[in-house]
N, C-alpha and C positions, 0 to 999 in steps of 0.2 A: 504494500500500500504506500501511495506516497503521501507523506506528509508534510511536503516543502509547500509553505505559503507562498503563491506568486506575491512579485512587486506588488503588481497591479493591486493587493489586497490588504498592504501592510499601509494601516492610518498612519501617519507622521502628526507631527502637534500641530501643523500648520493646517493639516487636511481638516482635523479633528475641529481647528477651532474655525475653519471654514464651513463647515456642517452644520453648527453648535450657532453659531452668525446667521446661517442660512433657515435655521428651521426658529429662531427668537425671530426675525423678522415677519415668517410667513405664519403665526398664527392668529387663531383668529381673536377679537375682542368679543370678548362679552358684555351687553348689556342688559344692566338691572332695568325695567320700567316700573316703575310706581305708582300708583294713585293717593296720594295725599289730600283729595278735593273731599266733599260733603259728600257726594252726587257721583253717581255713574260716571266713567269715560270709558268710549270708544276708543281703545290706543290702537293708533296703525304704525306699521313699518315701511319701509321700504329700503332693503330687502327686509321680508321677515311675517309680512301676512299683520291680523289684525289680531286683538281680542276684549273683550268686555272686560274692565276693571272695577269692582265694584270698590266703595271705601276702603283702603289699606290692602287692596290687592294689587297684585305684583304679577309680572310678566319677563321672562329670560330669553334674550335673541342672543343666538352667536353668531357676527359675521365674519366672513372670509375675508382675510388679509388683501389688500388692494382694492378692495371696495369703494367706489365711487359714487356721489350724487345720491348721497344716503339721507335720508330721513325718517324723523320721527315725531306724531303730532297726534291730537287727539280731540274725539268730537264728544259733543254735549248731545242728550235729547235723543240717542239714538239717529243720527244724519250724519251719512254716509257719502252725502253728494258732495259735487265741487263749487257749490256757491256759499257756504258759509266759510267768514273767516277761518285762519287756525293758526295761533303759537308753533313753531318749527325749528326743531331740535336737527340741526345738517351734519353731516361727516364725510369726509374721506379719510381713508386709511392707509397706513405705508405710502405716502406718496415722499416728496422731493426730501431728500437725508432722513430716508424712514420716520417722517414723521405725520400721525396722525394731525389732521384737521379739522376743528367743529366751531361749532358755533347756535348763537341760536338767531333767528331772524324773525322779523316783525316785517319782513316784506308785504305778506299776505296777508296780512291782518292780526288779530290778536284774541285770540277766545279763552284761553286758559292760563295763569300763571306756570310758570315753571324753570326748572332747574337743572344743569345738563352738567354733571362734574363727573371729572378721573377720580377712581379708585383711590388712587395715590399717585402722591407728588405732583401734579398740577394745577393752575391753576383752576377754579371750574367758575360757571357763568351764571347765573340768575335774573330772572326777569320776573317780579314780585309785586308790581303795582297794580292797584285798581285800576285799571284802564277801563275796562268797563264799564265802571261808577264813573269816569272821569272825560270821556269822550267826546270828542266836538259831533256837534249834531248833525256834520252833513258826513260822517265816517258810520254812525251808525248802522248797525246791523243785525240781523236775527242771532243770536249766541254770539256776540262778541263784537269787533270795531274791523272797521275795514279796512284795507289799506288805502290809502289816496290815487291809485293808480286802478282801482277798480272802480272808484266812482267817479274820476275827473276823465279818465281814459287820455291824457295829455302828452307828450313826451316829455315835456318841466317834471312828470308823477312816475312817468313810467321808464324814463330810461330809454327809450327805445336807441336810442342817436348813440349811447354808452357816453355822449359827454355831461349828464346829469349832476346836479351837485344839490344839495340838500335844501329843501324846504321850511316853511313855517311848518308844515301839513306833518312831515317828517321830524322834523325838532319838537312834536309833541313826545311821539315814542320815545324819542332819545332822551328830553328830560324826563324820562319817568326808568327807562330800563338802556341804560350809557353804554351796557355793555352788548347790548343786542344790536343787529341789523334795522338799520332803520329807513333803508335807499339802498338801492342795488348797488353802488360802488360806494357804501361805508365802508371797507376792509380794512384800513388801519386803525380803527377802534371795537372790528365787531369780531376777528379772525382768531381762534388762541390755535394750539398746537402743544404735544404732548407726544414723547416719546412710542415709536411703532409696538403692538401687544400692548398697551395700555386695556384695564378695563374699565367700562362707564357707567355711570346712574342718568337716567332719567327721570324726573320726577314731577305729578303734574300737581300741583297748589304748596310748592315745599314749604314746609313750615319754621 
C-alpha cells in the first residue's frame, strides 16, 4: 500500500491560512428580526420570505455571503401591497475590503420605528421618532408618512436626474432620525459598515 502523501495534499501554513481567510469571508450572516411594537407586524425579507410577528416575536434569516440589494421592512394591519409607506432596514454583504453595508432608509416613507444593529462591535442605527404623530399633512398616509417623492412625483423629491440635494420635505426625516436615509444620495451621513460574517438585529418599535 502506498502511503506517501502527494504534494499536491500537504496544507502549508500559508495554504491553511488561505482557507481559514476564504471560508471567514464567505459565511453567511444571520439575522435576529424582532417585534418590539404593541401590535402585529408583517416582517418581510428580501432574500428571506415573510412572516407574522406577533408582540415579542422573533424571526431568524440567514443570508448568503455577497448578498446584495437586501432588505428588511415590515407592514401594519395585515397589507401586503406596494402602496403603503415602510421603514427599510438595506444591506449588502462582503462587498468592497469585505465589508458588510447597511443602513436604514426613510426613502419610502416611514411606518414603523426601528433599529438595525451588529451583534458586536459596530456601530448600529436607530430610527425612534414619532413621525407619525408628527407628520406634515401633505406626507400623510394610511399606516404611516410618505415619502415626498410619492406625492410630489418631482425630480427636486425624487432624484431622478441623480443631481438631487436635500429638501425642506427631506430635512423633516432627518431632524427627527440623523442617522437614516432621508434622499437618495444622503450616503455620507446615512451608510455604516461592519466587518464581513458580522451578525445582525432587526428590531421593529426598539425600546
Amino acid at each position: 500500500m502506498n502511503t506517501h502523501t502527494p504534494t499536491s495534499l500537504i496544507f502549508s501554513p500559508t495554504l491553511l491560512f488561505s482557507l481559514f481567510y476564504f471560508t471567514a469571508i464567505t459565511q453567511a450572516a444571520t439575522f435576529d428580526i424582532v417585534n418590539k411594537c404593541r401590535f402585529t407586524v408583517w416582517a418581510a425579507a428580501v432574500p428571506g420570505g415573510g412572516r407574522r410577528l406577533g408582540p415579542n416575536q422573533s424571526w431568524k434569516i440567514n443570508v448568503a455571503a455577497g448578498t446584495t440589494q437586501s432588505r428588511i421592512w415590515g407592514r401594519t394591519k395585515c397589507n401586503f401591497d406596494d402602496k403603503p409607506p415602510n421603514t427599510l432596514a438595506e444591506y449588502a454583504l462582503n462587498q468592497f475590503n469585505n465589508l458588510d453595508f447597511f443602513d436604514i432608509s426613510l426613502v419610502d416613507g416611514f411606518n414603523v420605528p426601528m433599529s438595525f444593529t451588529p451583534t458586536s462591535g459596530c456601530r448600529g442605527i436607530k430610527c425612534t421618532a414619532d413621525i407619525n404623530g408628527q407628520f406634515l399633512k401633505q406626507l400623510k398616509a394610511p399606516g404611516g408618512c410618505n415619502n415626498p417623492c410619492t406625492v410630489l412625483r418631482t425630480d427636486k423629491y425624487c432624484c431622478n436626474s441623480g443631481s438631487c440635494g436635500p429638501t425642506a420635505l427631506s430635512k423633516f426625516f432627518k431632524k427627527r432620525c440623523s442617522n437614516a436615509y432621508s434622499y437618495p444620495k444622503d450616503d455620507p451621513t446615512s451608510t455604516f459598515t461592519c466587518p464581513g460574517g458580522t451578525n445582525y438585529r432587526v428590531v421593529f418599535c426598539p425600546r
